[in-house]
C-alpha positions in Angstrom: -70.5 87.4 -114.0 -71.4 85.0 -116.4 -75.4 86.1 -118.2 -78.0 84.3 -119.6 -78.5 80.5 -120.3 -74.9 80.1 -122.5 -76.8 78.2 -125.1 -76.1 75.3 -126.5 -73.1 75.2 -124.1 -75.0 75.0 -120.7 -72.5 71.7 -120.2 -69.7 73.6 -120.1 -70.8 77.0 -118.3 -71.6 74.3 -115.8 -68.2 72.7 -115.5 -67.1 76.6 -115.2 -69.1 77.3 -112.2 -68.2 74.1 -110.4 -64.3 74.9 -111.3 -64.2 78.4 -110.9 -65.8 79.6 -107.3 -65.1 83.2 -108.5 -67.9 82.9 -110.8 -71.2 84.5 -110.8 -74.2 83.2 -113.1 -77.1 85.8 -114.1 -80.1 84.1 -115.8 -81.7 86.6 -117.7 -83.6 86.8 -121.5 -84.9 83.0 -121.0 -87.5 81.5 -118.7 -86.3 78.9 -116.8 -88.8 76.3 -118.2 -86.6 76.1 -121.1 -83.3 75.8 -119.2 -81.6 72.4 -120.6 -82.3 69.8 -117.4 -78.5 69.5 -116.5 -78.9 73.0 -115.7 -82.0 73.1 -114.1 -80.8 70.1 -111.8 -78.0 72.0 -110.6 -79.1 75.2 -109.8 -81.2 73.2 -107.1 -77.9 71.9 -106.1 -74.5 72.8 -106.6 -75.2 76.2 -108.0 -77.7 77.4 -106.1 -75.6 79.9 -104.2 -74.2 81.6 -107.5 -77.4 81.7 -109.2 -79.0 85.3 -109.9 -82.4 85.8 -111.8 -82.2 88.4 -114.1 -85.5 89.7 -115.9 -86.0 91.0 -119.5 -88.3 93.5 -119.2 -90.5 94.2 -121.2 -89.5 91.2 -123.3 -90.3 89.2 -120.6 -92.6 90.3 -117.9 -91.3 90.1 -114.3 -94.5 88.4 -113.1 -94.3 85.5 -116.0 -90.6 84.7 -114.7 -91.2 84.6 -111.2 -94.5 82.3 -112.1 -91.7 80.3 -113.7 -89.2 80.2 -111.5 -92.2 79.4 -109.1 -93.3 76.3 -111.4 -90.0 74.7 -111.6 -90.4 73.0 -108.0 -87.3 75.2 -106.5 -87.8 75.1 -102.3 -88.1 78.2 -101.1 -85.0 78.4 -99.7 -83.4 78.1 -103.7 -85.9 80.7 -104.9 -84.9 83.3 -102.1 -81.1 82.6 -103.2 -81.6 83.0 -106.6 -83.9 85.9 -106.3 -82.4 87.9 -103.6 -80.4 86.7 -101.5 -77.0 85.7 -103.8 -77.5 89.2 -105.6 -76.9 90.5 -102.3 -73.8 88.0 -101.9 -72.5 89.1 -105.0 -72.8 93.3 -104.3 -70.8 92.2 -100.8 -68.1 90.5 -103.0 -67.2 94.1 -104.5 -67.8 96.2 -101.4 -64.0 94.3 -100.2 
């Protein structure tokens, strides 16, 4: 599992995700308003079933990232992926 934005090499964690299926991605200590757009782009595409949120509480507060997450223009479908249902996925992964 691969955490938090991987600042200033988003390009490359990318390319990582794409190459290497085995790979997880936890977004956590950054709002996603300030995800670089490469990254932003595909986790409404491509990486949008290996996508996790991650909070960072009390840093940041659980209802200001899910406001934006919310504000991003994800589908619902994206949103429930990256908010529940891929953490779910994940847990399954190591119950094998």
């Amino acid at each position: 599992v691969a955490s938090r934005p991987a600042w200033p090499w988003q390009t490359e964690m990318i390319a990582i995700l794409l190459h290497k299926t085995s790979v997880w991605y936890e977004l956590h200590g950054w709002s996603p308003r300030y995800f670089a757009a490469d990254l932003k782009l595909e986790i409404g595409r491509r990486l949008q079933d290996r996508v996790m949120f991650g909070a960072d509480y009390p840093l940041l507060g659980y209802e200001r990232l899910l406001g934006d997450w919310k504000s991003e223009g994800y589908g619902e479908e994206v949103l429930d992926k990256v908010l529940k249902r891929n953490a779910e996925a994940f847990l399954a992964t190591l119950a094998r």
